[in-house]
Biopython code that builds the backbone (N, CA, C, O; Angstrom):
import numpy as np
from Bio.PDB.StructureBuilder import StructureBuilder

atoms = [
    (1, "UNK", "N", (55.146, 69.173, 228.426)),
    (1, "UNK", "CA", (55.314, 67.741, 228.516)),
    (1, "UNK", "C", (56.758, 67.390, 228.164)),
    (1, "UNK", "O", (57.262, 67.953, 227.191)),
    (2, "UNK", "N", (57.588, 66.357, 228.994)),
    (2, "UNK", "CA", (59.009, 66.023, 229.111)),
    (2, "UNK", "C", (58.933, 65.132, 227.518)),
    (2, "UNK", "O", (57.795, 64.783, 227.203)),
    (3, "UNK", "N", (59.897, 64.820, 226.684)),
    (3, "UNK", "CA", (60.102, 64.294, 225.870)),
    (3, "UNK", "C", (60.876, 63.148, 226.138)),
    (3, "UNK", "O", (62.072, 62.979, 225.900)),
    (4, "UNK", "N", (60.026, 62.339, 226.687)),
    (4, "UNK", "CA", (60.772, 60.952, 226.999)),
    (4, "UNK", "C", (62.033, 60.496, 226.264)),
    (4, "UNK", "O", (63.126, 60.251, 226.776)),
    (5, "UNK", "N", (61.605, 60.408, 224.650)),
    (5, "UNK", "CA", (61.917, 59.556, 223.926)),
    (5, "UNK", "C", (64.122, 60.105, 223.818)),
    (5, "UNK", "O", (65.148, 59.447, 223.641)),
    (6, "UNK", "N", (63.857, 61.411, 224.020)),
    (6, "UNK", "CA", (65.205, 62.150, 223.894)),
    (6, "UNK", "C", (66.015, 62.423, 225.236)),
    (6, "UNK", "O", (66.970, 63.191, 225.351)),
    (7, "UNK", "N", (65.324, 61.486, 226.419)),
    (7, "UNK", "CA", (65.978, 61.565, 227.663)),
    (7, "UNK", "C", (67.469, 60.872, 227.871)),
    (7, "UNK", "O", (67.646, 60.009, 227.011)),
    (8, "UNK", "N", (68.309, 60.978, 228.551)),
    (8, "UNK", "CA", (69.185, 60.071, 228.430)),
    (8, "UNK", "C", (69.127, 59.193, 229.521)),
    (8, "UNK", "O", (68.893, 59.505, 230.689)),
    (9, "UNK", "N", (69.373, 57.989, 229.036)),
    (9, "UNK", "CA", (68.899, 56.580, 230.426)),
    (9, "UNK", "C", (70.110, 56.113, 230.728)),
    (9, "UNK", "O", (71.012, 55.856, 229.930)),
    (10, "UNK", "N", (70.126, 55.974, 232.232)),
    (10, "UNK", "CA", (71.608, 55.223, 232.596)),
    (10, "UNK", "C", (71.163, 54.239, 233.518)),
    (10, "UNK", "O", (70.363, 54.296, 234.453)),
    (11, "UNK", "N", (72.081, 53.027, 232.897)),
    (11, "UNK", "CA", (71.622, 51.814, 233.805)),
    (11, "UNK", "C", (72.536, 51.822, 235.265)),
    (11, "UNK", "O", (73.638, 52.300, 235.533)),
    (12, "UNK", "N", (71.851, 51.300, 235.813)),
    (12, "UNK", "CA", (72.085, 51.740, 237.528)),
    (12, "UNK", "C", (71.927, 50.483, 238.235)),
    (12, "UNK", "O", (70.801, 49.986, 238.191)),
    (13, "UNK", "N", (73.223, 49.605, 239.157)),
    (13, "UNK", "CA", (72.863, 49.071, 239.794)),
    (13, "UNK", "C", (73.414, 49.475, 241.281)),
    (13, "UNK", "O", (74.295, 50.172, 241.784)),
    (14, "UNK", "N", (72.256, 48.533, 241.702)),
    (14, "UNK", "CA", (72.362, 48.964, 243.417)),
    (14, "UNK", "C", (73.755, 48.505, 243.952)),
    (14, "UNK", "O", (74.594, 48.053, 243.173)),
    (15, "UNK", "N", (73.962, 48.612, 245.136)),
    (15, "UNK", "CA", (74.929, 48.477, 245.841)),
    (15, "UNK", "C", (75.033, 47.473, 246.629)),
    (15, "UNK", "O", (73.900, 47.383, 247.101)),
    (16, "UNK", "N", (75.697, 46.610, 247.105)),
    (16, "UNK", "CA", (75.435, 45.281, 248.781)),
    (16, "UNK", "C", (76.418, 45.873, 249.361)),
    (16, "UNK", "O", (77.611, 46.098, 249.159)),
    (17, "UNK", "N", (75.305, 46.149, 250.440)),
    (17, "UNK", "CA", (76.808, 47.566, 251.486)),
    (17, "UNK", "C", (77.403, 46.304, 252.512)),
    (17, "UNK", "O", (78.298, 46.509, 253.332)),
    (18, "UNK", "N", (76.794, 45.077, 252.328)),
    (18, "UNK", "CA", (77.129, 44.304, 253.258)),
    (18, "UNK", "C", (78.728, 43.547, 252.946)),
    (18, "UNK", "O", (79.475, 42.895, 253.676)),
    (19, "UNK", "N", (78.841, 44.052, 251.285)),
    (19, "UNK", "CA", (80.373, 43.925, 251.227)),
    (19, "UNK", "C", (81.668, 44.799, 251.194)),
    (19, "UNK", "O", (82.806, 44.414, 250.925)),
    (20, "UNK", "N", (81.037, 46.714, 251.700)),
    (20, "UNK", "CA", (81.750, 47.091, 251.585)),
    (20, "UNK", "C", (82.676, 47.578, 253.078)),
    (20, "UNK", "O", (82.705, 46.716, 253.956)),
    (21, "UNK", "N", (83.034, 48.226, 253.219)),
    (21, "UNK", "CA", (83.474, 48.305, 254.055)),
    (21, "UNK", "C", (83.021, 49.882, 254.667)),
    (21, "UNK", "O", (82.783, 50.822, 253.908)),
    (22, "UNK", "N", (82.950, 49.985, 256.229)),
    (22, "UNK", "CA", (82.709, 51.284, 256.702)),
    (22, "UNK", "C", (83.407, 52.402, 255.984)),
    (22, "UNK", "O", (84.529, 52.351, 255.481)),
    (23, "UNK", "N", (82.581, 53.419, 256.009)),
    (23, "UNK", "CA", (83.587, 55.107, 255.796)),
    (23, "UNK", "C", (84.305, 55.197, 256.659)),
    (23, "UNK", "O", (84.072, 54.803, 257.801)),
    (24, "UNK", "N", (85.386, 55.770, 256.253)),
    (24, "UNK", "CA", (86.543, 56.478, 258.007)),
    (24, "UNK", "C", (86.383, 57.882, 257.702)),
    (24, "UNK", "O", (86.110, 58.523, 256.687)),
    (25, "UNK", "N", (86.716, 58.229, 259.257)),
    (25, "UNK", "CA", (86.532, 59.533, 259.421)),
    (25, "UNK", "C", (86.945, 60.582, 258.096)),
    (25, "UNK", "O", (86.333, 61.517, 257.578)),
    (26, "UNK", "N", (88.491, 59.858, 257.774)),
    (26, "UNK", "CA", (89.238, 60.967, 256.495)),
    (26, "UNK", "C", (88.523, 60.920, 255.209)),
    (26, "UNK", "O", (88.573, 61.827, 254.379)),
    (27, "UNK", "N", (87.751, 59.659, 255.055)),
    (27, "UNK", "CA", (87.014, 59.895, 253.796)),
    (27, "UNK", "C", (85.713, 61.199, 254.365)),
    (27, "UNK", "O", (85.886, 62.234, 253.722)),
    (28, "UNK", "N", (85.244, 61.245, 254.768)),
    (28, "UNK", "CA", (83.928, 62.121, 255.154)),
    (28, "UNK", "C", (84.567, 63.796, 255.597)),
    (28, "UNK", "O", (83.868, 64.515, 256.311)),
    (29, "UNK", "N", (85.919, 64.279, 255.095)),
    (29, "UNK", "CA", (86.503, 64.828, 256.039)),
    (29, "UNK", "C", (86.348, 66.400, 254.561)),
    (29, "UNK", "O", (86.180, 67.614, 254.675)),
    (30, "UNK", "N", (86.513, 65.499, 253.386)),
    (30, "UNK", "CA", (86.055, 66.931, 252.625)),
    (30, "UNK", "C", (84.622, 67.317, 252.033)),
    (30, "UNK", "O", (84.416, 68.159, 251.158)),
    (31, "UNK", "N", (83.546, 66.422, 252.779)),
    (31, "UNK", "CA", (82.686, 66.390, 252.512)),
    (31, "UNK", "C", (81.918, 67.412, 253.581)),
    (31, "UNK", "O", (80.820, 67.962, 253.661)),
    (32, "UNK", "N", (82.858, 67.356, 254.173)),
    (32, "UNK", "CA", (82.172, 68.552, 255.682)),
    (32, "UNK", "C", (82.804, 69.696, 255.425)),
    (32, "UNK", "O", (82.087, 70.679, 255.613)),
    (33, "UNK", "N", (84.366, 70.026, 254.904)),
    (33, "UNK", "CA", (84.452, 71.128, 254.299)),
    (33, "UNK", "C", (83.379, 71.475, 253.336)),
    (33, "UNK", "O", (82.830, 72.576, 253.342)),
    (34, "UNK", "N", (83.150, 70.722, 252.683)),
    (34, "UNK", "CA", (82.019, 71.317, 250.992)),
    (34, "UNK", "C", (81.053, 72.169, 251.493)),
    (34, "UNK", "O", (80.579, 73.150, 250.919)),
    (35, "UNK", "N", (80.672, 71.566, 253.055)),
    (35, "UNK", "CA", (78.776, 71.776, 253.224)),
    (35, "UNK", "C", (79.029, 72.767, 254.456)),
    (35, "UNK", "O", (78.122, 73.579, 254.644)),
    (36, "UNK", "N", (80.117, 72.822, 255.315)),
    (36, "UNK", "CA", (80.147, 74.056, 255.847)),
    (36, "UNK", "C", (80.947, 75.463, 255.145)),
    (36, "UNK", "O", (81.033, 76.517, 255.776)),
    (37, "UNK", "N", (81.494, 75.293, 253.775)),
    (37, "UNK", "CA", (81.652, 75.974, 252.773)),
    (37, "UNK", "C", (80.820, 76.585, 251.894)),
    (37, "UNK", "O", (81.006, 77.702, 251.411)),
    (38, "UNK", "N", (79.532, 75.571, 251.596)),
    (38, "UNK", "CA", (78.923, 76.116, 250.315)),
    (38, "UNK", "C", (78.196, 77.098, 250.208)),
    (38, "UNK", "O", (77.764, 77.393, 249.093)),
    (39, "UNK", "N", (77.829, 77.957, 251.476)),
    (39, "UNK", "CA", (77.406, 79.781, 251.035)),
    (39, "UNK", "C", (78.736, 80.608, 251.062)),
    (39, "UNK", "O", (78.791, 81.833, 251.170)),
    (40, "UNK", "N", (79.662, 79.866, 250.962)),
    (40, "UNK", "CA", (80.596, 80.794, 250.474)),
    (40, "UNK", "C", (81.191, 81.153, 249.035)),
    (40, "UNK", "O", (82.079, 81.925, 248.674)),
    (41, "UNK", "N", (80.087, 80.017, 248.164)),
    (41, "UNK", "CA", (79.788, 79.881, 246.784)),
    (41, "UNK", "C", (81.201, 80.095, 246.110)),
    (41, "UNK", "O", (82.111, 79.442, 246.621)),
    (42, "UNK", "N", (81.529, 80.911, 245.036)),
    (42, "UNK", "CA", (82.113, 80.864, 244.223)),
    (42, "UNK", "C", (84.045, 81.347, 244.476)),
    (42, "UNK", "O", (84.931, 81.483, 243.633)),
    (43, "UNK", "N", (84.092, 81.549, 246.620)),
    (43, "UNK", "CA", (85.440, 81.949, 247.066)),
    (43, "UNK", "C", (85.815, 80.743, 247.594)),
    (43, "UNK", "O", (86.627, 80.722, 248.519)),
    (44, "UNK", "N", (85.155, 79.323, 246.967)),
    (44, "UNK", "CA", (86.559, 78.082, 247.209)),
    (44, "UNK", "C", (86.266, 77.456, 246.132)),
    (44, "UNK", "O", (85.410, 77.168, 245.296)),
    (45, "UNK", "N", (88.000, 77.301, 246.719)),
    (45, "UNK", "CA", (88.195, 76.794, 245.302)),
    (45, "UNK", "C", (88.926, 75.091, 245.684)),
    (45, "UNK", "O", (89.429, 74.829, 246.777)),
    (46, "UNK", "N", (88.825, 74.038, 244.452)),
    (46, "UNK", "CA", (89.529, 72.826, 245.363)),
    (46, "UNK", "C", (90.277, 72.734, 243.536)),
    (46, "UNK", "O", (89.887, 72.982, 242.395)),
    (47, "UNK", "N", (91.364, 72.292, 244.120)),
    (47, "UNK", "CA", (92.491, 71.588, 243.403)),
    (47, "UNK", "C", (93.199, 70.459, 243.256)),
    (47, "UNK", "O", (93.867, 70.281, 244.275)),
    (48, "UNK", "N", (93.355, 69.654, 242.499)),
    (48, "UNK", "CA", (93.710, 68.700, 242.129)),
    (48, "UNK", "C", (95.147, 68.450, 242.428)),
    (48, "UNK", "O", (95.887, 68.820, 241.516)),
    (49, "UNK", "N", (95.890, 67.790, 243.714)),
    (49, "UNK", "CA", (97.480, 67.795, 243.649)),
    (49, "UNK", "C", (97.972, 66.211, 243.581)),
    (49, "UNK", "O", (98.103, 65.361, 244.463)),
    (50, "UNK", "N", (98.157, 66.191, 242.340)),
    (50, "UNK", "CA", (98.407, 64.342, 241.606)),
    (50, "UNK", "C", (97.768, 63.780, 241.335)),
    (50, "UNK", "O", (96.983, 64.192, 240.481)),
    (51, "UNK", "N", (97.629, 62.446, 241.849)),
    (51, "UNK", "CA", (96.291, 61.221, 241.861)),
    (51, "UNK", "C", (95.962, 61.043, 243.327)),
    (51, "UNK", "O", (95.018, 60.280, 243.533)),
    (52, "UNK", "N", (96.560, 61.605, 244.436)),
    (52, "UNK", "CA", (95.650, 60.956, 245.527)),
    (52, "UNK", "C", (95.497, 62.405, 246.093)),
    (52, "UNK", "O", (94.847, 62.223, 247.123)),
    (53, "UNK", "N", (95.694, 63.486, 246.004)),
    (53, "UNK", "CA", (95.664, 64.781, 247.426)),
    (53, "UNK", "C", (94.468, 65.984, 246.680)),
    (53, "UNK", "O", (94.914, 66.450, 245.632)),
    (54, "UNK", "N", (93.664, 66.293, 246.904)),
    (54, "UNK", "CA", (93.008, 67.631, 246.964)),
    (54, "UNK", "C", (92.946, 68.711, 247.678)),
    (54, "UNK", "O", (92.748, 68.434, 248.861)),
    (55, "UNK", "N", (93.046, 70.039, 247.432)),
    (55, "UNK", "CA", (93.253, 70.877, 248.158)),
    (55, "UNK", "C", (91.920, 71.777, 248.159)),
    (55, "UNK", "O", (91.402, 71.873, 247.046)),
    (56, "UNK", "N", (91.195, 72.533, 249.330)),
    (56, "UNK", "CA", (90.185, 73.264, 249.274)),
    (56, "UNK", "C", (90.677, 74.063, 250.065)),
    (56, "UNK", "O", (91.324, 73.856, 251.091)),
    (57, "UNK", "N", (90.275, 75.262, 249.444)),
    (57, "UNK", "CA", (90.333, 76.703, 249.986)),
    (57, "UNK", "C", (89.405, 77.409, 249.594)),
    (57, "UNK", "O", (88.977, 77.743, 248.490)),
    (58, "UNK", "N", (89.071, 77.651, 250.890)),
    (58, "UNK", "CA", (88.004, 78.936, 250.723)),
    (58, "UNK", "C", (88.567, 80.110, 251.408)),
    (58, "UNK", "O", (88.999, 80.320, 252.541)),
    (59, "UNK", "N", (88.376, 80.970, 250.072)),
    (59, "UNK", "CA", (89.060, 82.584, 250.132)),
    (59, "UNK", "C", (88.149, 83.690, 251.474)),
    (59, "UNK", "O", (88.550, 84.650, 252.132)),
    (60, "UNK", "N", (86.673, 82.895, 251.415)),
    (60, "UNK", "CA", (86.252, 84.087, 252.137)),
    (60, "UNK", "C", (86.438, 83.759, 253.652)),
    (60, "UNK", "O", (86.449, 84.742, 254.392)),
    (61, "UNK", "N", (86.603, 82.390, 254.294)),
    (61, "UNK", "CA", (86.578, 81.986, 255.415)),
    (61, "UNK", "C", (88.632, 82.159, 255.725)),
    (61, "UNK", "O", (89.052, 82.206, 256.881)),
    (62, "UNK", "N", (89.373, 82.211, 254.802)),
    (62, "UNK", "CA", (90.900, 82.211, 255.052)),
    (62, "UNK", "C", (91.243, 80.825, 255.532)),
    (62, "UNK", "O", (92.187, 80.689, 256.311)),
    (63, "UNK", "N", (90.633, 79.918, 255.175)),
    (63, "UNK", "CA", (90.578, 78.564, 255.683)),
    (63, "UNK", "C", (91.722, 77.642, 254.060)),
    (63, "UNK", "O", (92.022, 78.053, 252.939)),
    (64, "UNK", "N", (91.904, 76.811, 254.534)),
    (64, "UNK", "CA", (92.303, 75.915, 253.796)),
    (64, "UNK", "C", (92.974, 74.518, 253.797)),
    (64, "UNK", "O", (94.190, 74.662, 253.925)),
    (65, "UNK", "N", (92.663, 73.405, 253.714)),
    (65, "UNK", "CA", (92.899, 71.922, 253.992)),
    (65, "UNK", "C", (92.672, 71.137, 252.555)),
    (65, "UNK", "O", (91.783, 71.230, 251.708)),
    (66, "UNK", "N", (93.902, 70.297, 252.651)),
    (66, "UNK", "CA", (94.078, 69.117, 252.047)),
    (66, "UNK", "C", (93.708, 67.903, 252.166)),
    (66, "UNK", "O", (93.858, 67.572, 253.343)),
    (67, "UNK", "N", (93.190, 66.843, 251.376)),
    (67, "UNK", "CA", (92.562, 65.906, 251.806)),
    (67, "UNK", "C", (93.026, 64.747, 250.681)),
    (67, "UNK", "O", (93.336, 65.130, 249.553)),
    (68, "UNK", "N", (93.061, 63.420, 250.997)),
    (68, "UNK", "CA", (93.385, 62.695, 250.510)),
    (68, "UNK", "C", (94.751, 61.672, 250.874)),
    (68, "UNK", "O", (95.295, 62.137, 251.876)),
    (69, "UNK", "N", (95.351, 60.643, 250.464)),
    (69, "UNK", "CA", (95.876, 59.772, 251.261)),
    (69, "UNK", "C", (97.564, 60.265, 250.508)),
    (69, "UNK", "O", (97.739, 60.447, 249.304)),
    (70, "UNK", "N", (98.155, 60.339, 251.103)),
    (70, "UNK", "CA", (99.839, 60.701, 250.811)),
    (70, "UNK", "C", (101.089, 59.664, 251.683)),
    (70, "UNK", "O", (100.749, 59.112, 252.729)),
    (71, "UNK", "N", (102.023, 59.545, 251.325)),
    (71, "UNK", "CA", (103.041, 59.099, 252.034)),
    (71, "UNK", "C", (104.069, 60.519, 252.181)),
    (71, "UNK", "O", (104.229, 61.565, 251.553)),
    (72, "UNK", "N", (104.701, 59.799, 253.533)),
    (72, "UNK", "CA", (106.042, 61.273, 253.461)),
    (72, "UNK", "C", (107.830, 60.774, 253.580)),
    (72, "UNK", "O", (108.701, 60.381, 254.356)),
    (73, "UNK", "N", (107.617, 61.048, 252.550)),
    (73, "UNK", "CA", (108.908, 60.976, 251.787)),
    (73, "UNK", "C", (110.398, 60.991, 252.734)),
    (73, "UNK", "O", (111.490, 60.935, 252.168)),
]
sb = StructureBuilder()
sb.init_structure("model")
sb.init_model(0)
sb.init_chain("A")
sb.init_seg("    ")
for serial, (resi, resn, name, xyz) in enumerate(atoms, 1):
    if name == "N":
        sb.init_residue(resn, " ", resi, " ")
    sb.init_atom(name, np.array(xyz, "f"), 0.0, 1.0, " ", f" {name:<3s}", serial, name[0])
structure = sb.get_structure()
């Protein structure tokens, strides 16, 4: 039997998608790396480059892409 009393509760509110705005393609773009990645389990790796860029690489596919919004200098 779960021990209610020692669960941790998080208050949760819903969303009104009617104010947000559509996904674009580049947001959904490392989310399709993740899931055509993830039996490649523990050979990618993603990295953190600043506040806006991530990098994923996966070692076993020799693949690797950056994601996130940048300007060029």
């Amino acid at each position: 039997m779960a021990d209610i009393e020692s669960m941790v509760r998080y208050d949760v509110e819903l969303v009104d998608p009617s104010g947000t705005e559509p996904t674009g393609e580049g947001d959904l773009s490392f989310a399709v790396f993740s899931l055509a990645h993830a039996a490649c389990g523990d050979d990618v790796l993603e990295l953190r480059i600043g506040e806006c860029l991530l990098l994923g690489w996966c070692m076993s596919c020799a693949v690797m892409e950056v994601f996130g919004a940048y300007e060029k200098w």
